[in-house]
C-alpha positions as CSV (number, residue, x, y, z in Angstrom):
1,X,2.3,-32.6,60.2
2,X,0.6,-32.5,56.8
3,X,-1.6,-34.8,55.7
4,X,-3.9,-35.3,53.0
5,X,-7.7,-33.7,53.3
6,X,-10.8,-36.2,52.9
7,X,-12.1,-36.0,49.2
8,X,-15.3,-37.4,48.8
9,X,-15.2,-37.5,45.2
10,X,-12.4,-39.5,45.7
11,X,-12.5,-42.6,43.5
12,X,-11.1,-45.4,45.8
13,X,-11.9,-48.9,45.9
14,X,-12.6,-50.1,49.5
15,X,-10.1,-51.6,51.4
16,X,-10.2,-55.9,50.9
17,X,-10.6,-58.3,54.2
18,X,-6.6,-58.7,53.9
19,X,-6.2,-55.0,53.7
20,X,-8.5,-54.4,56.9
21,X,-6.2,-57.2,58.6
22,X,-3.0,-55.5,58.0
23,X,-4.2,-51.9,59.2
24,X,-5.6,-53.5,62.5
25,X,-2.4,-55.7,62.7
26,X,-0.1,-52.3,62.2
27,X,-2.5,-49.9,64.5
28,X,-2.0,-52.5,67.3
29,X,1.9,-52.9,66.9
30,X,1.9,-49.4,68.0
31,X,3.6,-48.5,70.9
32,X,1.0,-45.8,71.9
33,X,-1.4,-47.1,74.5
34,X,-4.5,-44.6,72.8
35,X,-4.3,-46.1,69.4
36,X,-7.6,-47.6,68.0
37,X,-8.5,-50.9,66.4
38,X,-10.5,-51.8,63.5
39,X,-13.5,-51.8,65.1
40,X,-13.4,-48.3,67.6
41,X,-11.6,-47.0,64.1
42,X,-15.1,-47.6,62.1
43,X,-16.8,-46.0,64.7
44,X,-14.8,-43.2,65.0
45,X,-14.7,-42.1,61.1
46,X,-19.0,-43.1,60.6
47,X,-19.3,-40.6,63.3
48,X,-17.3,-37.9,62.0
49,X,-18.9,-38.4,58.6
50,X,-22.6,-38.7,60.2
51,X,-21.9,-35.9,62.6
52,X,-22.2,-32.0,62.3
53,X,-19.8,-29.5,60.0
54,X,-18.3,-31.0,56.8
55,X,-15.4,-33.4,57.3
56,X,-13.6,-32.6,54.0
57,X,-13.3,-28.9,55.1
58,X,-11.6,-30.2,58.6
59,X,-8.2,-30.4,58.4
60,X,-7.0,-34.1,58.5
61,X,-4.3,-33.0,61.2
62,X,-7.6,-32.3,63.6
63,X,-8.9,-35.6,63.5
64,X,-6.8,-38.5,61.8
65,X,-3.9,-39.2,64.4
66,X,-6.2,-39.7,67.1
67,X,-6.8,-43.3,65.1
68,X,-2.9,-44.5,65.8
69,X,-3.0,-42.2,69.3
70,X,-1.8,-39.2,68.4
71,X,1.4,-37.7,67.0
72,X,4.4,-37.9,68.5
73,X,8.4,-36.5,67.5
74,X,9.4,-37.3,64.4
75,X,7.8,-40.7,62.9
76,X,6.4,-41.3,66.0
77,X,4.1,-43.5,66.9
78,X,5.3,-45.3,63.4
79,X,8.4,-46.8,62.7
80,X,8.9,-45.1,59.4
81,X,7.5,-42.5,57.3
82,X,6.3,-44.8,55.0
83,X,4.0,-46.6,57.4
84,X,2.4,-43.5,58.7
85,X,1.9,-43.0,54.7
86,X,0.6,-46.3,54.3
87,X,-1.7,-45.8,57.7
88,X,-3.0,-43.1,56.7
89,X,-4.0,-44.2,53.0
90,X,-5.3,-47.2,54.3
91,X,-7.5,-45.1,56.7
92,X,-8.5,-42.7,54.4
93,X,-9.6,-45.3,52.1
94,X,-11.6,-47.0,54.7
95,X,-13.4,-43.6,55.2
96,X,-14.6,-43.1,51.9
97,X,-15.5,-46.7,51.9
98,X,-17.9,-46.0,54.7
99,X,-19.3,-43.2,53.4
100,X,-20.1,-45.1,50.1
101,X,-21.7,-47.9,51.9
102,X,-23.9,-45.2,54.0
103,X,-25.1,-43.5,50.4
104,X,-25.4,-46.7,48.3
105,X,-26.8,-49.7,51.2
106,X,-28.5,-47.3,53.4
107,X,-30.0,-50.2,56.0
108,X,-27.9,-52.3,54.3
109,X,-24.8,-50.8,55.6
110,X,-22.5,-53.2,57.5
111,X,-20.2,-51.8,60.2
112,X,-17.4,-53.6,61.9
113,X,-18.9,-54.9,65.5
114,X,-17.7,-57.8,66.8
115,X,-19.9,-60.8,66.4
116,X,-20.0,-63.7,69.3
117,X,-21.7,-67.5,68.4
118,X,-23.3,-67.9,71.7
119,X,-26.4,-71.3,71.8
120,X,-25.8,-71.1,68.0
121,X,-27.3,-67.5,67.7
122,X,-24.9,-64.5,66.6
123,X,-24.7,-62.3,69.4
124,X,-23.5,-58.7,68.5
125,X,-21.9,-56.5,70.5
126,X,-21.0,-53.0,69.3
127,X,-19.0,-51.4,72.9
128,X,-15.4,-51.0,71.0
129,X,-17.7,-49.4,68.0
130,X,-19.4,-47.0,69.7
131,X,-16.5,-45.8,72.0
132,X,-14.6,-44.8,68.8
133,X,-17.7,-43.1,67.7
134,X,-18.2,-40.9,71.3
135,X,-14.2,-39.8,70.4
136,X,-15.3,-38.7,67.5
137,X,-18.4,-36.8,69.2
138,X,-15.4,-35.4,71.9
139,X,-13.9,-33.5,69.4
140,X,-17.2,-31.5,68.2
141,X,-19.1,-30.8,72.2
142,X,-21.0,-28.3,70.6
143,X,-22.3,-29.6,67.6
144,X,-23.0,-32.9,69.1
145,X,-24.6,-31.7,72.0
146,X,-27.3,-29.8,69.3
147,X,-27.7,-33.2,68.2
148,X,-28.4,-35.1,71.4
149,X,-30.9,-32.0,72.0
150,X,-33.2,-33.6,69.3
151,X,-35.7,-35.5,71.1
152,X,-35.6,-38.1,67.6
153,X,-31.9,-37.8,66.8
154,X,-30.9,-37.4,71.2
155,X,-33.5,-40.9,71.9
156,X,-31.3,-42.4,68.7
157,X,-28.3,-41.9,70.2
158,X,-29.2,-43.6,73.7
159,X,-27.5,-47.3,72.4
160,X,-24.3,-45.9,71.7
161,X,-24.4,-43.9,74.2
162,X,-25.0,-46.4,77.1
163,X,-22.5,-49.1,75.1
164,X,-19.7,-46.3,74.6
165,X,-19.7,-44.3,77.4
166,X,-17.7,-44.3,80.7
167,X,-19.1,-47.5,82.8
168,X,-19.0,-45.3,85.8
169,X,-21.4,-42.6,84.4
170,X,-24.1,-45.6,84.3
171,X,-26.9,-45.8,86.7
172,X,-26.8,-49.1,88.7
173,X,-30.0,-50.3,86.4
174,X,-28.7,-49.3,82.9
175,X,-25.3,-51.4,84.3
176,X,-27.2,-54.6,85.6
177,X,-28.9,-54.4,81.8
178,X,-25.7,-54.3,79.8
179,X,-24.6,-57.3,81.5
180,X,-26.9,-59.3,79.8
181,X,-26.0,-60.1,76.4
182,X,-29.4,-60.6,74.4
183,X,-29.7,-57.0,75.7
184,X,-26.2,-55.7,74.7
185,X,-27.1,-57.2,71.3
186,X,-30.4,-55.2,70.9
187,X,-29.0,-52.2,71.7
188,X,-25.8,-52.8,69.3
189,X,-28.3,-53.5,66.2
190,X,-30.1,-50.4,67.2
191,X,-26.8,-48.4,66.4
192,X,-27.1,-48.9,63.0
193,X,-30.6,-47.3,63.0
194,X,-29.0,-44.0,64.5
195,X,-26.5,-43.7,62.1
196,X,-28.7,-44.5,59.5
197,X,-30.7,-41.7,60.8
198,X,-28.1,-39.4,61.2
199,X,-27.0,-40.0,57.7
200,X,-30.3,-38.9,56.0
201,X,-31.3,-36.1,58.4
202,X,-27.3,-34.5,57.5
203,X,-27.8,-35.9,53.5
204,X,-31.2,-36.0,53.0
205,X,-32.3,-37.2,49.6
């Protein structure tokens, strides 16, 4: 399947609230169990934009289906033709959106984590996030694995790690801890710090 390659220069405006809805709402009326929502889809592309090698030389074949699950024969997962077009615009607009963000906001930069209202504070909790991120580190072992060797860049990466990862990789401790939410909150608003980091050390300025 050809698809189009990631363009940096690209010149696209950002996808709007309504156009975020309808991407989620069509990657969930998929009938592939391994397709992504909104929210493990952000993940997934920051990381592959933060992360070693240079996205726009990867073919888009190696990385974008594994947001709707993975190809299948024909159309499949989609309907139609046109909605794997329209999926895959919408996505690749949402990618350059988040690279934009990370260049222009820096700190500033707002990911999609889901946000709960718990004794009127906003708890945040960034699991779906981060687990579309760690796909994204599955497809590059090697090159991520250099990373996690930093001792700055590896001690970064220890929130998304512990919120993304396989629950039955956790020690009993690290387990008891994420099932308090205050904690699951400081560790989500530490992600952005990571990939913040990640950002400047791969584009410094």
């Amino acid at each position: 399947m050809d698809y189009p390659q990631y363009n940096p220069q690209t010149d696209n405006a950002p996808l709007s609230d309504d156009e975020l809805n309808a991407l989620d709402d069509l990657l969930q009326e998929l009938p592939a169990d391994e397709a992504m929502n909104i929210e493990a889809m952000d993940g997934y592309l920051t990381a592959l934009l933060v992360g070693p090698g240079d996205l726009s030389q990867r073919p888009s074949a190696d990385w974008l289906p594994a947001v709707w699950g993975g190809d299948g024969e024909g159309n499949a997962p989609f309907p139609s033709n046109k909605q794997r077009k329209r999926a895959t615009l919408l996505v690749l607009r949402h990618l350059q959106s988040v690279a934009i963000e990370l260049r222009d906001k820096g700190e500033a930069w707002q990911p999609i984590f889901s946000v709960a209202e718990v004794d009127d504070r906003d708890l945040v909790d960034a699991e779906v996030w981060c687990i579309g991120f760690l796909q994204a580190v599955a497809l590059d072992p090697e090159g991520w694995g250099a990373l996690f060797d930093d001792a700055e860049i590896g001690a970064a990466l220890v929130p998304i790690a512990l919120l993304g990862g396989d629950e039955e990789d956790l020690s009993p401790e690290d387990a008891q801890r994420l099932g308090d939410l205050d904690v699951r909150d400081q560790l989500s608003r530490a992600v952005l710090d990571a990939v913040v980091l990640l950002y400047r050390r791969k584009f410094p300025a």
